[in-house]
TIDOKE-90169 format. One record per residue (C-alpha): residue in three letters; x, y, z. Coordinates in nm, 3 decimals, padded with zeros to 5 digits. Example, Ala and Ser with C-alpha at 12.3 -4.5 7.8 and 13.67 -1.06 7.14 Angstrom:
BEGIN
SITE  type       px       py       pz
SITE   ALA   01.230  -00.450   00.780
SITE   SER   01.367  -00.106   00.714
//
This chain:
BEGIN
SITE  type       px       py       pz
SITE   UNK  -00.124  -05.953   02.152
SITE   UNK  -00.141  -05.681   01.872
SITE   UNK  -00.133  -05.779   01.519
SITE   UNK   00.148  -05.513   01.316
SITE   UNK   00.285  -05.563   00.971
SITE   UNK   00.613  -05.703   00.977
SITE   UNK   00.890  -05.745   00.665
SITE   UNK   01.161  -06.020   00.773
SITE   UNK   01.440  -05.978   00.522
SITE   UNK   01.750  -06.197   00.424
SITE   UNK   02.024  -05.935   00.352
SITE   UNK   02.354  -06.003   00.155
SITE   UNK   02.480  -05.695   00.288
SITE   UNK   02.601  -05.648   00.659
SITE   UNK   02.373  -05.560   00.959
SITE   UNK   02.502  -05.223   00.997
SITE   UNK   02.435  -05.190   00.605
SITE   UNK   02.044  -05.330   00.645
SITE   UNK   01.997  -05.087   00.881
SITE   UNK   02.119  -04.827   00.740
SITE   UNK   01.949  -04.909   00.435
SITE   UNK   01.615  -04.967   00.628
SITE   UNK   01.617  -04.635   00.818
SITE   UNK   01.634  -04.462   00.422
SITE   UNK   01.335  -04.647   00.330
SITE   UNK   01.153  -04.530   00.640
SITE   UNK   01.306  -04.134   00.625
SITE   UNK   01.428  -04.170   00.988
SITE   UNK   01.754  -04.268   01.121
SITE   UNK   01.734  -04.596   01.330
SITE   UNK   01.903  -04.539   01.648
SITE   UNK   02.003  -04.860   01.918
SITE   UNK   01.727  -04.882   02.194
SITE   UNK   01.895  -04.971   02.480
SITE   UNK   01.555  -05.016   02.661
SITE   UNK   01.473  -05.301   02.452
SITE   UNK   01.597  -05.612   02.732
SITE   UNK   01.775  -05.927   02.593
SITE   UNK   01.680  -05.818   02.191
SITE   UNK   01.920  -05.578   01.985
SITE   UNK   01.675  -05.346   01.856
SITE   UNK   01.669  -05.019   01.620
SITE   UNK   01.392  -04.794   01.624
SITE   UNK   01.258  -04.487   01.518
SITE   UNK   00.975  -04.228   01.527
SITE   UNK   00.848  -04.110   01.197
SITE   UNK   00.503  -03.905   01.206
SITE   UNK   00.270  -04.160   01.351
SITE   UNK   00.418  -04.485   01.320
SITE   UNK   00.710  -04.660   01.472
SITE   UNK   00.981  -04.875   01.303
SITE   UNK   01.145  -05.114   01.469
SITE   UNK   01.489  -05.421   01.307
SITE   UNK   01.600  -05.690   01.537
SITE   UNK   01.850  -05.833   01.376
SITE   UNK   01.778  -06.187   01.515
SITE   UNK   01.451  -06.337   01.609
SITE   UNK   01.342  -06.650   01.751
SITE   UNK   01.005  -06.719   01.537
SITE   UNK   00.967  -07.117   01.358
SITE   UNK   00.800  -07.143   01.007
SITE   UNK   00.408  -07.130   01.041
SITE   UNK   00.120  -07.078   00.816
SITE   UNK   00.367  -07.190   00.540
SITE   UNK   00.570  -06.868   00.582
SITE   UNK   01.007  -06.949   00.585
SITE   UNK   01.038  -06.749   00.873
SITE   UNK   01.356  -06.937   00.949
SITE   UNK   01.504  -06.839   00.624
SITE   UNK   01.453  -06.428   00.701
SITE   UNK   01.669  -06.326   01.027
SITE   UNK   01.614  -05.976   01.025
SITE   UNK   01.241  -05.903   01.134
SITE   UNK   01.112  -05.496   01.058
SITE   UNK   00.830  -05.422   01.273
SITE   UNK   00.630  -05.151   01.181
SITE   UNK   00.302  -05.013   01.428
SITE   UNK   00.058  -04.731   01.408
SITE   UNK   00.073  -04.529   01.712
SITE   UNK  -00.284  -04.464   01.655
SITE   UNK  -00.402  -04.812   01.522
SITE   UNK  -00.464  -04.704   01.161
SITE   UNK  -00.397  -05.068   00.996
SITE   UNK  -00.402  -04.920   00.653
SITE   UNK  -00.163  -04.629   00.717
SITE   UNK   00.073  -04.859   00.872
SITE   UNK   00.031  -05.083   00.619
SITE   UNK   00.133  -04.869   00.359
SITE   UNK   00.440  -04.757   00.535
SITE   UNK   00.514  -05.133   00.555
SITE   UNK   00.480  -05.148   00.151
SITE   UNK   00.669  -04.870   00.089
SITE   UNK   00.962  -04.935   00.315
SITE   UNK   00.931  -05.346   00.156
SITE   UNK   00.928  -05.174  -00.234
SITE   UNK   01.206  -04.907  -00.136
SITE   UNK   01.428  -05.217  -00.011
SITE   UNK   01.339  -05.398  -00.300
SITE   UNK   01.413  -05.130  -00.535
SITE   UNK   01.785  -05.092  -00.366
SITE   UNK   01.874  -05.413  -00.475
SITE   UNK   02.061  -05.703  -00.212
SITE   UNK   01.743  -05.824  -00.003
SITE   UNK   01.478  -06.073  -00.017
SITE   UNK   01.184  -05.997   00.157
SITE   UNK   00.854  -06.160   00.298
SITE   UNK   00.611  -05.869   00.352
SITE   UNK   00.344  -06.008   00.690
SITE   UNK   00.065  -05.939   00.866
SITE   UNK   00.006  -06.047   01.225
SITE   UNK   00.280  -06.319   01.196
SITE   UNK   00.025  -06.518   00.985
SITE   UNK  -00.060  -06.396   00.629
SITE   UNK   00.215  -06.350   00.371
SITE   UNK   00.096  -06.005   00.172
SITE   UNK   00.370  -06.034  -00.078
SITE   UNK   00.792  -06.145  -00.138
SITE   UNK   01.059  -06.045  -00.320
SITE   UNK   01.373  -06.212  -00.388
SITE   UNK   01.475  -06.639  -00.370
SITE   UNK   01.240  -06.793  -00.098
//
């Protein structure tokens, strides 16, 4: 399994209103894939990364990271593998969300170290 960066978000705003919110952040409007199984997921293109919200997800509390506590998971991946380009989309998509005001945030790296939060945790 790949390792992406990954910002799982508590939101007291709607779904529709995270989304929306995210796809700003990212400069790309999220659209439904409807390719995407059992999972509701939003995704987008933007130059050589893809972001994908599922606004549910299944994954326990490990490495003393509150998964549990964040139900919307952002996924972001390099289509070319660059870690450090898609980690910097990652931060600025976590800071722009931050900056808008209404989340808290846990900012991840392959599901197992916590690169920064925002918000109550």
């Amino acid at each position: 399994m790949s390792a992406f960066h990954e910002i799982f978000l508590r939101a007291r705003k709607s779904d529709a209103e995270a989304i929306r919110d995210i796809g700003l952040a990212a400069g790309a409007e999220l659209h439904l894939d409807d390719t995407s199984g059992d999972a509701v997921i939003h995704r987008a293109i933007v130059e050589h990364w893809v972001v994908e919200v599922e606004t549910s997800h299944d994954y326990e509390d490990d490495f003393g990271i509150p998964f549990s506590k964040y139900p919307i998971v952002v996924t972001i991946r390099d289509l070319e593998g660059n870690k450090q380009r898609e980690e910097s989309a990652a931060r600025s998509i976590f800071d722009h969300l931050a900056s808008v005001g209404g989340y808290s945030e846990l900012l991840v790296f392959d599901l197992q170290k916590l690169l920064a939060t925002t918000g109550n945790h």
